[in-house]
N, C-alpha and C positions, 0 to 999 in steps of 0.2 A: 504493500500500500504506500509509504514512503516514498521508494522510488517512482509510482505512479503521481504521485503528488509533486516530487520533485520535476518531473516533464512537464508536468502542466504550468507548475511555476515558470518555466523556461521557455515552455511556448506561450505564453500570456506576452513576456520582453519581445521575444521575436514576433508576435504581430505587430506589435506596439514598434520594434524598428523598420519592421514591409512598410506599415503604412507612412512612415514618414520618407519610405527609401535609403532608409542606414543601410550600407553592405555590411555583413557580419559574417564571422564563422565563428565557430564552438570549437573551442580546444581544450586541453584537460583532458581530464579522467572520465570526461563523457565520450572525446572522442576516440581517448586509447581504448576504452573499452566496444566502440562502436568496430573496428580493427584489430583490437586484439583481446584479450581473458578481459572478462567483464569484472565487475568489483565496484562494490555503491559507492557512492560517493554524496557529503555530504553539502558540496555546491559548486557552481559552473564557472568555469571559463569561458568569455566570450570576447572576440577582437572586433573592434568596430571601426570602418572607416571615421574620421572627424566628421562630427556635426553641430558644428558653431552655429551654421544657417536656423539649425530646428533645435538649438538647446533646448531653447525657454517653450517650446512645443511640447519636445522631451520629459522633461517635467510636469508639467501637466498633464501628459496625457499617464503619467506610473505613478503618479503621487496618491492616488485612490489603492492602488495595489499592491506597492513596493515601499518603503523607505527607501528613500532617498536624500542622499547632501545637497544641495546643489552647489553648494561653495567646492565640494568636493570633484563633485563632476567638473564645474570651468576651470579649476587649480587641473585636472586630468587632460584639457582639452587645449589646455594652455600648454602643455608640458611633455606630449604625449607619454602620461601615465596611465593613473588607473584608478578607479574609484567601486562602488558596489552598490549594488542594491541588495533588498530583502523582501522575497514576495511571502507579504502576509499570511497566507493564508495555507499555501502548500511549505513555509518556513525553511528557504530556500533562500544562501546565499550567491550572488549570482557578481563574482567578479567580472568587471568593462575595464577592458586594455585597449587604451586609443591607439590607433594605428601610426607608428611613428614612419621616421622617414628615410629608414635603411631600405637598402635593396631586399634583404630578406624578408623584412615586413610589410612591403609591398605586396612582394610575390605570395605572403602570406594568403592575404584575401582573392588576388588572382588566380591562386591554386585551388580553392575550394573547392566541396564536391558536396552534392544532396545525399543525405544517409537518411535510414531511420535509424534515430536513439532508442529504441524501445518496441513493444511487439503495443506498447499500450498509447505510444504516442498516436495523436492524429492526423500527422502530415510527418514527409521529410523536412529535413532541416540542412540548412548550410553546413558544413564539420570541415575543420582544417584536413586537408590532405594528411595520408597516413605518414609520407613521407616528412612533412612539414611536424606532426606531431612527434615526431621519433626527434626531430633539432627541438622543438620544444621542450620535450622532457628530458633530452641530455642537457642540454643550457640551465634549466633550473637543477638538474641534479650535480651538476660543473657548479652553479653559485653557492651552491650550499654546502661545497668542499665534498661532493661526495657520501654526505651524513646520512641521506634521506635513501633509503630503500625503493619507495614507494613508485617514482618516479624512471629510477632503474627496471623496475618489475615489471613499468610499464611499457617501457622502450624493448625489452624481452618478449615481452607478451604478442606486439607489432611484429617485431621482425618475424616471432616465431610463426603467426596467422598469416601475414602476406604474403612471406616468401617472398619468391621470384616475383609475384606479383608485383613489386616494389622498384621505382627506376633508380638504381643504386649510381646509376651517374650523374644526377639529381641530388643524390642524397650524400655521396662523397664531396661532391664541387660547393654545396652549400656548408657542410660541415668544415671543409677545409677554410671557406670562407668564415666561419663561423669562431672556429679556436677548437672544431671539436671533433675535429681527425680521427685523433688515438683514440676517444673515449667510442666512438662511433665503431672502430675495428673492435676492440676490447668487447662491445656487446653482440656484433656483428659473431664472433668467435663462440660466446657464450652461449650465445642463443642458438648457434647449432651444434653446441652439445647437447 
């Protein structure tokens, strides 16, 4: 039940960004799990192109169903960080990483692909490419010095469900562009043991 409440939270934001025309993708543990070993999760990741033009639209139209900062959200839109929401009701926290202005977070939202997250969802949904989620979760598990497991588990779990499926010259040229070469063999290795 949870987990159905948590999609609903998350497709509630994603109308809410269609109808204003925010480009979005879903990354995280919603979408390693959409690619690889599934595992709840207890809120989303989501990357959004900037939308200065519809902030204060923004706002308004999630403030009935979400917590929201707004000082947080223009300090993220200003900075390309990241701010959150909280959908009341399915209690669901829903990280927004503005899309900044490296080549890789570009290609970030250029890359995406329609999935379904769920057997309970009602639509598919934008999801960072599997490729793009394997540099995601090595980069945060690279900032954290390596500490966090979870992230590792995740990038395992991709490689091991894709496979071949995966365009590895894609995913070595962005990693090398990245800093994240070795850690990228290292699980590339692991994960076909």
């Amino acid at each position: 039940m949870g987990e159905t409440r948590h999609i609903e939270g998350v497709e509630r934001l994603i109308d809410i960004l269609d109808r204003l025309g925010i480009i979005y993708a879903i990354g995280g543990s919603m979408a390693s799990s959409a690619y690889g070993r599934a595992r709840f999760t207890q809120n989303a990741d989501i990357t959004v192109q900037s939308f200065d033009h519809v902030a204060e639209e923004f706002c308004g139209l999630v403030k009935d169903e979400f917590y929201i900062s707004e000082e947080a959200m223009r300090k993220a839109l200003r900075s390309y960080g990241s701010f959150n929401v909280i959908h009341f009701e399915a209690s669901i926290k829903i990280d927004i990483f503005v899309q900044g202005p490296s080549q890789f977070e570009q290609r970030l939202l250029a890359r995406r692909r329609k999935a379904k997250l769920s057997d309970t969802g009602r639509r598919d949904l934008y999801v960072v490419s599997p490729e793009d989620i394997i540099l995601l979760k090595l980069r945060w598990f690279d900032m954290t010095g390596g500490t966090s497991q979870r992230p590792w588990d995740d990038v395992l779990g991709v490689l091991a469900v894709q496979g071949d499926a995966l365009d590895f010259e894609y995913l070595t040229a962005s990693a090398r562009e990245l800093g994240l070469e070795e850690l990228l063999s290292r699980a590339r290795a692991e994960a076909e043991t």
